[in-house]
C-alpha positions as CSV (number, residue, x, y, z in Angstrom):
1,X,83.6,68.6,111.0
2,X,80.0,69.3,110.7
3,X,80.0,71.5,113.8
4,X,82.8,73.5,113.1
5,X,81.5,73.7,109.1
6,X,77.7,75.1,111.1
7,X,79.8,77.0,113.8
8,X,81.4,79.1,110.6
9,X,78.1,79.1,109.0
10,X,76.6,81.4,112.2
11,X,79.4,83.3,112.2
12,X,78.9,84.1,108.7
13,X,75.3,85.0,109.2
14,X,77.1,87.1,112.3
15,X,79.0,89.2,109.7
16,X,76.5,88.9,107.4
17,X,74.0,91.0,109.7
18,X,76.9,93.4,111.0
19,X,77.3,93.9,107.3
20,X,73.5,94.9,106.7
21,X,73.6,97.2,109.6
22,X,76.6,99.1,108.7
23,X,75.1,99.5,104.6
24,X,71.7,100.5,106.1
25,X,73.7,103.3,108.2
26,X,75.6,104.7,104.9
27,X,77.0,107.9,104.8
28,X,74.6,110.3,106.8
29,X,74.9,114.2,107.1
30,X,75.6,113.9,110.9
31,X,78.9,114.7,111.6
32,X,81.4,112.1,113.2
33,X,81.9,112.7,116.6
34,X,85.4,114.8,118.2
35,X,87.6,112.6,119.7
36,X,88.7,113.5,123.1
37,X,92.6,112.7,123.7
38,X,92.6,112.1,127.4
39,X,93.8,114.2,129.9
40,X,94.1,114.6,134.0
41,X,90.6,115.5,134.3
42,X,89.2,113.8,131.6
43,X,86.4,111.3,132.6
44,X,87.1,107.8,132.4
45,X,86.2,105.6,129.5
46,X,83.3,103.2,130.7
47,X,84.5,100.7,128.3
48,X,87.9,100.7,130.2
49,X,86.0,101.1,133.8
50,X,84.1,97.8,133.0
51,X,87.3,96.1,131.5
52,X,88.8,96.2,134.8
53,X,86.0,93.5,136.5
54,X,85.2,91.9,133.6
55,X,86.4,88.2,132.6
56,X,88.1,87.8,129.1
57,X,86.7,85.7,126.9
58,X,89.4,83.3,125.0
59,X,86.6,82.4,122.2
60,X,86.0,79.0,120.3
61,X,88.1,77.6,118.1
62,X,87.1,76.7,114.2
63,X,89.2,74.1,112.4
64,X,92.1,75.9,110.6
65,X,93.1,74.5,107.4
66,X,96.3,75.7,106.4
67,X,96.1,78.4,103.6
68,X,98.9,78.6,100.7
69,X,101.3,80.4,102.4
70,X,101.3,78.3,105.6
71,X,101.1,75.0,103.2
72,X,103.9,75.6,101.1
73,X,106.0,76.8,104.3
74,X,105.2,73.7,106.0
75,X,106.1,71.5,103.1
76,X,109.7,73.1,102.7
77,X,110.4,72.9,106.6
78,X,108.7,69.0,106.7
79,X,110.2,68.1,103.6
80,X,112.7,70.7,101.8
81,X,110.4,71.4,99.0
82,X,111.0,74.8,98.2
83,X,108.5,74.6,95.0
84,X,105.1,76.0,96.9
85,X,103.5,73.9,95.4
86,X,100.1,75.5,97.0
87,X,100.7,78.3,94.4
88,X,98.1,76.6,92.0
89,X,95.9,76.2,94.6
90,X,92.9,78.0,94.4
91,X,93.3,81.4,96.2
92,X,92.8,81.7,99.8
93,X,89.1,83.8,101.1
94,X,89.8,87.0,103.5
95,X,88.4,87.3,106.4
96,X,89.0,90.6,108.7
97,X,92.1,91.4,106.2
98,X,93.4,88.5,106.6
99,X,94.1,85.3,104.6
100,X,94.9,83.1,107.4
101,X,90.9,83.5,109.2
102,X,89.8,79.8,110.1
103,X,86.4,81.3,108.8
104,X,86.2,81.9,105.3
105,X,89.1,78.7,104.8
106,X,86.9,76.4,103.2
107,X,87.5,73.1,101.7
108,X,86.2,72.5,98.3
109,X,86.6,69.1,96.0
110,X,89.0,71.2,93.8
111,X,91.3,72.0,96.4
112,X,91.4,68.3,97.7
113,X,92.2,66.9,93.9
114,X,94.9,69.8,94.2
115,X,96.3,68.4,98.0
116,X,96.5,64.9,96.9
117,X,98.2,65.4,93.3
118,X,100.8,67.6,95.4
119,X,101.1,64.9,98.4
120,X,101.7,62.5,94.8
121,X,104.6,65.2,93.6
122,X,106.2,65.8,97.2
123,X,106.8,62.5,97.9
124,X,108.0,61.5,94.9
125,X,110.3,64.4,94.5
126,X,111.5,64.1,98.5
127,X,111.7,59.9,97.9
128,X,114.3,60.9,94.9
129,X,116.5,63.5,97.0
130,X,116.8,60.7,99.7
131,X,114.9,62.6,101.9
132,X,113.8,58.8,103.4
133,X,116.7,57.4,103.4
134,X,117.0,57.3,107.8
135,X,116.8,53.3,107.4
136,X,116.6,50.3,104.2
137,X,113.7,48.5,103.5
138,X,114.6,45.0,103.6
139,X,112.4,43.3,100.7
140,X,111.6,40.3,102.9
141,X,110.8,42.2,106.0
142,X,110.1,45.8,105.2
143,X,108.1,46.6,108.4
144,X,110.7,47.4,111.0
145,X,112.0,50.2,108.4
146,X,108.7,51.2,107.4
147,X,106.9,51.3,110.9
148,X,110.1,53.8,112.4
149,X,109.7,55.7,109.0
150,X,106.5,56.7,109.1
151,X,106.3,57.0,113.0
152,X,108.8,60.1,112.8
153,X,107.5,61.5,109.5
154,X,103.9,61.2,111.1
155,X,105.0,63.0,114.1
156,X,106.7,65.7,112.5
157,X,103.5,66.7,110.1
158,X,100.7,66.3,112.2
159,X,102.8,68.1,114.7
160,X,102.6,65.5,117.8
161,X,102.8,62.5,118.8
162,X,101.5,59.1,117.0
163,X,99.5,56.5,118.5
164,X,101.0,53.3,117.7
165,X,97.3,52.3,116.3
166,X,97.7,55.1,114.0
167,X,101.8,53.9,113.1
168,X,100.3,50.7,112.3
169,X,97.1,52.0,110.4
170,X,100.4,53.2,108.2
171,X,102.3,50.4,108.0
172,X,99.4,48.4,106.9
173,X,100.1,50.1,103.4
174,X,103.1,47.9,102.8
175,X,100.8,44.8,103.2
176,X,98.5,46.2,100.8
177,X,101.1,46.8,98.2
178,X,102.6,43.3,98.6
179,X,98.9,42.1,98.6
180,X,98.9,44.0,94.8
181,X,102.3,42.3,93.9
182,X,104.1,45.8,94.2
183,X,107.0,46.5,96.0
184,X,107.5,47.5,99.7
185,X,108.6,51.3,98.2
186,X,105.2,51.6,96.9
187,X,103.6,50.3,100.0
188,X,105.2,53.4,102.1
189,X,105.3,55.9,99.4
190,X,101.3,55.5,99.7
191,X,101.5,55.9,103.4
192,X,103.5,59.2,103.5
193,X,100.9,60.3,100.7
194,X,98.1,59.9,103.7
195,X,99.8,61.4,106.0
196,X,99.8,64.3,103.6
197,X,96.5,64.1,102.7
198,X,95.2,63.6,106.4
199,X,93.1,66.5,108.2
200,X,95.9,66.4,110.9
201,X,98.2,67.6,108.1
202,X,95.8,70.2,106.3
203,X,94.3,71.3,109.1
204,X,95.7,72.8,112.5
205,X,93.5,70.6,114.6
206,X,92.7,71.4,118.1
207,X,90.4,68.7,120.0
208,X,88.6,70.1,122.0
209,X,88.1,67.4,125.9
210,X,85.1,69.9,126.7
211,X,83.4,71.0,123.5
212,X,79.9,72.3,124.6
213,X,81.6,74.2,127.7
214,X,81.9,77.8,127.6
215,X,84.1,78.0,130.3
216,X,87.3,78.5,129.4
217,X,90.1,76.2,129.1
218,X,94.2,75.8,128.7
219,X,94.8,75.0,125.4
220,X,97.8,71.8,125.4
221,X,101.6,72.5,125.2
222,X,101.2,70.3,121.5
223,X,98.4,73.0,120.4
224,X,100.2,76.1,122.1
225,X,103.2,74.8,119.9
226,X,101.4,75.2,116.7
227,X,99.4,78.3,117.8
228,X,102.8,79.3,117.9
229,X,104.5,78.7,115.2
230,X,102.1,79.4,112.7
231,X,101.9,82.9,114.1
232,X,105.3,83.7,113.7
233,X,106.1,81.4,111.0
234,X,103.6,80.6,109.0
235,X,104.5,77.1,109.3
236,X,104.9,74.1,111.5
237,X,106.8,73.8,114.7
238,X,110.7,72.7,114.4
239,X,111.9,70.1,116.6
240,X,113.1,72.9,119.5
241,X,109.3,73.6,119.7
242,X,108.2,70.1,119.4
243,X,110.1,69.0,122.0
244,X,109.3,71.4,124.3
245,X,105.9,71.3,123.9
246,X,106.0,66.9,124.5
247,X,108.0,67.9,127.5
248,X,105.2,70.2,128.9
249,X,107.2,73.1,129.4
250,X,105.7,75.5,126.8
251,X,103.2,77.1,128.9
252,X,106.1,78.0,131.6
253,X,106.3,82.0,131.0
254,X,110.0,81.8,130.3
255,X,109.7,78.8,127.9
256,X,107.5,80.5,126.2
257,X,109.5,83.9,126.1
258,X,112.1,82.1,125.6
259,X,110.8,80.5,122.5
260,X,109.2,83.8,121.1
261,X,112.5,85.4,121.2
262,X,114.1,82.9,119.4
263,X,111.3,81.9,116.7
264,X,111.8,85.5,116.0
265,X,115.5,85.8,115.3
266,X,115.0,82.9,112.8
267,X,114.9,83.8,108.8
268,X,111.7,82.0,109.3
269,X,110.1,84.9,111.0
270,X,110.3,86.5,107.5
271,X,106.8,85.0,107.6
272,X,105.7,88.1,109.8
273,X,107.2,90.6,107.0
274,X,105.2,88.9,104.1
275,X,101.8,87.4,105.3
276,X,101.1,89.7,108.2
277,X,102.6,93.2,107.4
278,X,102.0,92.5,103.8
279,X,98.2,92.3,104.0
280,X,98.4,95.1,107.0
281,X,100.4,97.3,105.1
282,X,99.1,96.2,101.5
283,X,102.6,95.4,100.5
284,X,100.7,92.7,99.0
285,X,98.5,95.0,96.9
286,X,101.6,96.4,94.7
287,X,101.2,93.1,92.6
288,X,97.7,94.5,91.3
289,X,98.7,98.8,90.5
290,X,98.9,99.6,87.4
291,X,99.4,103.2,87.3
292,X,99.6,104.6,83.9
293,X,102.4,104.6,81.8
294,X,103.3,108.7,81.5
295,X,104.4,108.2,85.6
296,X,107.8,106.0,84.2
297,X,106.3,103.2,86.9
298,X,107.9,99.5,85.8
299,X,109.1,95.8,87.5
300,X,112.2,97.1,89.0
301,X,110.3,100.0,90.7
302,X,107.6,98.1,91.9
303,X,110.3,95.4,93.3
304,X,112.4,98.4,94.5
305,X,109.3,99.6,96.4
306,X,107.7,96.2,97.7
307,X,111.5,95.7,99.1
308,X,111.9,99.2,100.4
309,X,108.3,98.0,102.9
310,X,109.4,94.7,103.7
311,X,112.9,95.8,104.7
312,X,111.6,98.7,107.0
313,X,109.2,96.2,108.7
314,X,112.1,93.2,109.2
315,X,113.7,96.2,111.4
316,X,110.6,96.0,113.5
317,X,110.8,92.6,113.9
318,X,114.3,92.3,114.7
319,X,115.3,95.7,115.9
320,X,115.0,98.1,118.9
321,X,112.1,100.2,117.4
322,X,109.1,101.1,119.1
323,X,106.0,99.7,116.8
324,X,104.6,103.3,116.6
325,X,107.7,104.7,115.5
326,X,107.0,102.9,111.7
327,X,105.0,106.0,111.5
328,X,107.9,108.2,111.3
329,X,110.8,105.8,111.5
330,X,113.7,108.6,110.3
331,X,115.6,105.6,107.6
332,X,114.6,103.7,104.6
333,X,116.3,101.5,102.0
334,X,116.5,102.6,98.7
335,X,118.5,101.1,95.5
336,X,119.8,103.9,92.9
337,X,116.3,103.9,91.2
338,X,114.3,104.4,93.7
339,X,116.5,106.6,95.3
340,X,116.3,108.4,91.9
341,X,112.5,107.9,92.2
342,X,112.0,109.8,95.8
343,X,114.4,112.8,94.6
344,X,116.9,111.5,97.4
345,X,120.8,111.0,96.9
346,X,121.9,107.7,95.1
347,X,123.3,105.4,97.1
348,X,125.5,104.1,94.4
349,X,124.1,100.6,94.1
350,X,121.4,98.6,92.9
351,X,120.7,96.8,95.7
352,X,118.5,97.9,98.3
353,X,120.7,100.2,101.1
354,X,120.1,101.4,104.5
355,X,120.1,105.4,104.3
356,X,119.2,108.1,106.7
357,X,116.1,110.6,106.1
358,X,117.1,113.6,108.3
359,X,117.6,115.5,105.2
360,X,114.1,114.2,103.9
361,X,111.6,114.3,106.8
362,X,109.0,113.6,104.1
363,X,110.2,110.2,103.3
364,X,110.4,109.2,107.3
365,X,107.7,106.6,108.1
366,X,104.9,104.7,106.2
367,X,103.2,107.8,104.4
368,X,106.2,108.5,102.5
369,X,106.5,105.1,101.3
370,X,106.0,104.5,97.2
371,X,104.6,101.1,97.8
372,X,101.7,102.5,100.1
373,X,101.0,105.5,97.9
374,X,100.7,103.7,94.7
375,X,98.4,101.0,96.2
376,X,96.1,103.7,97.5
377,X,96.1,105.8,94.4
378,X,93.9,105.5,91.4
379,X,95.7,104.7,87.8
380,X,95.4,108.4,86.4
381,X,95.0,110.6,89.7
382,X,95.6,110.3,93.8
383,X,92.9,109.8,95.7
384,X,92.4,111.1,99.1
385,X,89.6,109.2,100.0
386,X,91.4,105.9,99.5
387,X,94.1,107.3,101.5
388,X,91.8,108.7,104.1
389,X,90.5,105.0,104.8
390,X,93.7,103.4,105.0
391,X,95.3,105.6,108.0
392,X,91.5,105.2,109.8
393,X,91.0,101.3,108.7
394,X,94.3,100.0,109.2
395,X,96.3,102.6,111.3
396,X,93.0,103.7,113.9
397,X,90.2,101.1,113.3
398,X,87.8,103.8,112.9
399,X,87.1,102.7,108.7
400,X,83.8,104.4,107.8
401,X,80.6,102.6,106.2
402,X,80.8,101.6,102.6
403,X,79.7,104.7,100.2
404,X,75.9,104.6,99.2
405,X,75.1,103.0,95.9
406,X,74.5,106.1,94.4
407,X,77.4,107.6,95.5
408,X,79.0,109.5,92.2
409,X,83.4,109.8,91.7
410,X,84.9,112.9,91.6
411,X,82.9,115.4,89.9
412,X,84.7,116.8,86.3
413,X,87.2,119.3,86.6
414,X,85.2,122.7,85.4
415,X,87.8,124.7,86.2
416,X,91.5,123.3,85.9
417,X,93.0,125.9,88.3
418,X,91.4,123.9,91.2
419,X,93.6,120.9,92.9
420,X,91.7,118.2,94.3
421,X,91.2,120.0,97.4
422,X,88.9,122.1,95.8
423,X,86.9,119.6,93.6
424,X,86.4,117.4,96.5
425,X,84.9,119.9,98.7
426,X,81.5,118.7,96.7
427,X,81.9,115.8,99.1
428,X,81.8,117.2,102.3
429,X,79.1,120.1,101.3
430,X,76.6,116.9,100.6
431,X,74.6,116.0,103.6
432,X,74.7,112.3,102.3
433,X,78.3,112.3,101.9
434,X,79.7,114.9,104.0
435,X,79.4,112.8,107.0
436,X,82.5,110.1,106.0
437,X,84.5,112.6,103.6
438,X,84.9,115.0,106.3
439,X,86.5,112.0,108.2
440,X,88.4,110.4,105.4
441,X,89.3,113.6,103.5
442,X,91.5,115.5,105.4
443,X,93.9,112.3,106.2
444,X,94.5,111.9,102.3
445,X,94.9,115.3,101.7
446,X,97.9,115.7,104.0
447,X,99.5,113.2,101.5
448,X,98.6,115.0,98.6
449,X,102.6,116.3,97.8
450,X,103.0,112.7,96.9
451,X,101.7,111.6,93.1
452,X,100.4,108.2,92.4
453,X,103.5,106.6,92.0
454,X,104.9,108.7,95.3
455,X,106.8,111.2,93.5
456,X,107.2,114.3,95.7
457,X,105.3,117.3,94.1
458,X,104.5,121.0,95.0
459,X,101.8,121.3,91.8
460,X,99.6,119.0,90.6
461,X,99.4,117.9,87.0
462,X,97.2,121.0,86.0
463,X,99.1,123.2,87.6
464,X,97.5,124.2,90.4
465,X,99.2,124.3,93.7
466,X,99.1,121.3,96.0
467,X,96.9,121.6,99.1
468,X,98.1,119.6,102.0
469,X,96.0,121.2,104.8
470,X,93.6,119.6,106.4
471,X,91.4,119.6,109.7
472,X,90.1,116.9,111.4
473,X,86.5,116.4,113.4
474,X,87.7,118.2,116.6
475,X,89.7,120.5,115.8
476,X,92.9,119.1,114.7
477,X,94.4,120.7,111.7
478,X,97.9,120.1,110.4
479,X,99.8,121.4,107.0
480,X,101.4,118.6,105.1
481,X,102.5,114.7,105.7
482,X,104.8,115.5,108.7
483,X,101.9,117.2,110.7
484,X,99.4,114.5,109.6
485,X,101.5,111.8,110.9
486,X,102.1,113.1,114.1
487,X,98.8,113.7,114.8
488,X,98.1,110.1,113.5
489,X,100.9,108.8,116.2
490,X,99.2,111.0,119.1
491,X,96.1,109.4,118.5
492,X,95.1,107.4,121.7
493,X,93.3,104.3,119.9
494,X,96.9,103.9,117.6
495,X,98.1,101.3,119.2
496,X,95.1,99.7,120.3
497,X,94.1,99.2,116.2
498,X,97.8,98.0,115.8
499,X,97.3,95.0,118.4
500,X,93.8,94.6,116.9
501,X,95.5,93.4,113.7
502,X,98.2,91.8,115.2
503,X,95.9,89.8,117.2
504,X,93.5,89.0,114.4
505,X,96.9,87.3,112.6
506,X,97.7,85.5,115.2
507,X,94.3,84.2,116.2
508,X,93.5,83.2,112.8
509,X,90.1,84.7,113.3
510,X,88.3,88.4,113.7
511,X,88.7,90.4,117.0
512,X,85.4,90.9,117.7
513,X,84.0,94.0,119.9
514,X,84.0,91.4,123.0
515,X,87.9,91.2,122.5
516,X,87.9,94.7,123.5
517,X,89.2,95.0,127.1
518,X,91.6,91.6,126.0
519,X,92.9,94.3,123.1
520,X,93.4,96.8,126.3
521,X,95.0,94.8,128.4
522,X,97.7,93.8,125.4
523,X,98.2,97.4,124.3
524,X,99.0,98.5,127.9
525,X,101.0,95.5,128.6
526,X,103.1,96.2,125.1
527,X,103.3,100.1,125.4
528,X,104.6,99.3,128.8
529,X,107.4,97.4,128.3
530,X,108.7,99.3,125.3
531,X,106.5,99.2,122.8
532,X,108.5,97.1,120.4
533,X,106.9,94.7,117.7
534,X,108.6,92.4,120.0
535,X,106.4,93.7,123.3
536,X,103.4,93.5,121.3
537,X,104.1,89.8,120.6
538,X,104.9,88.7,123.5
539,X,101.8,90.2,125.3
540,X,99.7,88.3,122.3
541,X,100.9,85.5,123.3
542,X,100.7,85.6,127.4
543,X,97.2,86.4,126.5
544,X,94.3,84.5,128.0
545,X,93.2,84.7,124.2
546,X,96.0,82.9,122.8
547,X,96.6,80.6,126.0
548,X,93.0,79.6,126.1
549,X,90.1,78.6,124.3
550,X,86.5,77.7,124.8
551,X,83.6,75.7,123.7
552,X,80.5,76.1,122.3
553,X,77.0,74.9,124.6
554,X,75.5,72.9,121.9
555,X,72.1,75.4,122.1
556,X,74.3,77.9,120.5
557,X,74.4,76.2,117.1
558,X,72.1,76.8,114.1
């Protein structure tokens, strides 16, 4: 523990100085440099020349301790609790957008007081449904019953086998009890209670045979099984994984596919809709807007909206899609009021429904999506620059420096015949600023017909006309949200930024520049067997990255 807690410690000071470097940079006056699309005679990337010869590098491994989601998940599929209990846990830290980064999941005294009053509740509540109920303790001889109880429940949450030392280590609660004049009930009550309380329960523990070698190494079929699961899940593995994993078939190719394709056809994969596409797509972010009250924005629409994401992205998982295509994807699923909301015909219902947008091209894809646009709005106004970041930080991976400290908002409206075009260009005539908001700008002014609720519009609430124009660094200009996207979708690091996040979910910790050619070689390998969410997966997961690990020579820690 007190390597992994100094291994996270220099990765910290790692960020830490990346951090410092990008805030000394700021915004300059130099202008971002053109990206090239490649063509037949374009030279070839360096990067990519050197990925070809060079070896991938799996990285270390920092002890995972579950976060909320993945707790309460596990608790329902160990134990049918469906009360997440983890939701008065302290909230989880982000790391690299994601609340699942082994990095930042500390473990403080609070959140231990919280896992063993919950470990108290669970059992209590799971002893009372019968949940135990496999065998009878005999009150004369309660060991037998105890012993293949606790065996079978110890297997199934630390997610592998038991040594019989550690069966009896359990056991020996029953003793204890009787020793106290309590009953054999108490006696394994407190046993399932340390099982729940145990670091092989709150943490996804990988033990490591060769610690302080950096060469890499197979991870086991028992720790490929978890890897697993908890990637598409967000929880532990069911007994179809288990099994497969203690018969040592997992890391067979079509096990493993096999098992993806299936994992992913369970209601479990929901997991993937809330905890991965939910922080990628800030589905997540919805709870927090607050838009003021003139733009008629309440519950149901917010719930209309959050739906209206998750829905489209359960069609990725489970569908024929390509993953680029949620830039333009030509459907949606609207109820009557957000139906009412977009300006698009009623479907008659209030329950969210599949409808075609060939009638509304604007409403095709993530950009014309209410949830995204009110998340990346301000409360009285839009804002291209928040906008701008999103499509480069999430959609290209490209996310400019943080602004200076001096950095000023949007400069008073002197004249109210300009649209925010026209304020902003203060921006991007500053050589301190003009640097990022000629980057960031044009990308949020192509959503500009959308208000901050995502109500289409043709004038802004002055009165002057809506702007959608915009020109990129290099050249590329478009008029309007369908022109913006495509140009977004052409871009040749698209769906290398897509696997970057995918691959940072499943990890469980930051893809780091020296995951570059091991990003490469997944986006290539997706894109070329269809480019579905599916492909993308699947590549993740063949991955030496996900298939291996490596240690840490003890000269490398602090």
């Amino acid at each position: 523990m007190h390597a992994v807690t100094a291994c996270g410690w220099r990765w910290w000071k790692v960020g830490l100085a990346a951090v410092a470097v990008v805030l000394a940079a700021g915004c300059s006056d130099s202008l971002p440099k053109a990206r090239v699309l490649p063509g037949p005679d374009a030279p070839v990337d360096p990067q990519d020349a050197l990925c070809r010869s060079a070896a991938r590098d799996p990285g270390r491994v920092t002890l995972h301790r579950l976060n909320r989601a993945e707790y309460n998940n596990t608790v329902r599929d160990l134990l049918g609790d469906t009360g997440s209990p983890a939701s008065s846990f302290p909230p989880d830290d982000h790391g690299f957008g994601f609340d699942n980064n082994a990095d930042v999941l500390s473990m403080s005294p609070l959140l231990m007081e919280k896992y063993s009053h919950a470990a108290e509740a669970l059992v209590e509540a799971a002893w009372r449904r019968g949940a135990f109920n496999a065998c009878v303790l005999d009150p004369a001889q309660p060991e037998a019953c105890a012993r293949e109880l606790l065996k079978t429940f110890a297997r199934r949450a630390w997610r592998r086998p038991v040594t019989p030392e550690e069966v009896e280590r359990l056991v020996a609660f029953v003793a204890l009890a009787r020793q106290q004049g309590d009953t054999p009930e108490a006696g394994v009550k407190l046993a399932l209670r340390a099982v729940l309380v145990s670091p092989h329960f709150l943490f996804r523990v990988e033990l490591d045979p060769a610690p302080t070698s950096t060469v890499p190494h197979t991870v086991s079929d028992l720790e490929l099984a978890s890897r697993l699961s908890y990637f598409l899940w967000s929880s532990m593995p069911d007994e179809a994984l288990l099994q497969a994993a203690e018969g040592g078939h997992l890391h067979e190719p079509e096990v493993l596919e096999a098992q993806v394709r299936r994992m992913l056809a369970d209601p479990k994969a929901r997991a993937l809709v809330d905890n991965f596409a939910g922080q990628w797509l800030y589905t997540r972010a919805l709870d927090f807007s607050q838009p003021e009250s003139r733009y008629g924005f309440d519950e149901p629409l917010r719930e209309a909206m959050r739906q209206e994401m998750q829905l489209v992205f359960q069609e990725f998982v489970t569908g024929d899609h390509r993953l680029k295509d949620l830039l333009d994807a030509p459907f949606t699923y609207v109820n009557d009021r957000l139906a009412s909301h977009y300006g698009l015909p009623k479907p008659g219902t209030p329950a969210m429904t599949r409808v075609e947008l060939k009638d509304h091209p604007e409403r095709a894809g993530l950009f014309g999506k209410g949830a995204l646009l009110t998340v990346t709005a301000n409360p009285d106004r839009t804002s291209p620059v928040k906008r701008g970041v999103w499509v480069l930080e999430q959609l290209l991976c490209k996310g400019p420096p943080p602004p200076p400290p001096d950095a000023g908002g949007l400069a008073p409206a002197v004249d109210p015949t300009l649209n925010i075009k026209a304020r902003m260009a203060q921006h991007r005539v500053d050589p301190t600023c003009s640097g990022c908001h000629t980057l960031m700008d044009p990308l949020g002014f192509g959503m500009e017909n959308f208000d901050p609720v995502g109500r289409w519009r043709t004038k802004e609430e002055g009165g002057a006309v809506v702007d959608p124009s915009g020109e990129l660094p290099g050249g590329k200009a478009f008029n309007g949200v369908t022109e913006m996207r495509a140009v977004v979708k052409q871009d040749p690091d698209l769906s290398a930024c897509m696997t970057r996040h995918l691959l940072t979910y499943a990890l469980g910790r930051g893809a780091e520049e020296q995951d570059r050619c091991t990003v490469r070689d997944i986006s290539q390998q997706a894109e070329t067997r269809g480019g579905r969410l599916t492909d993308y997966i699947l590549a993740i997961v063949r991955s030496d990255a996900f298939l291996q690990r490596r240690g840490e020579a003890e000269g490398q820690k602090p």
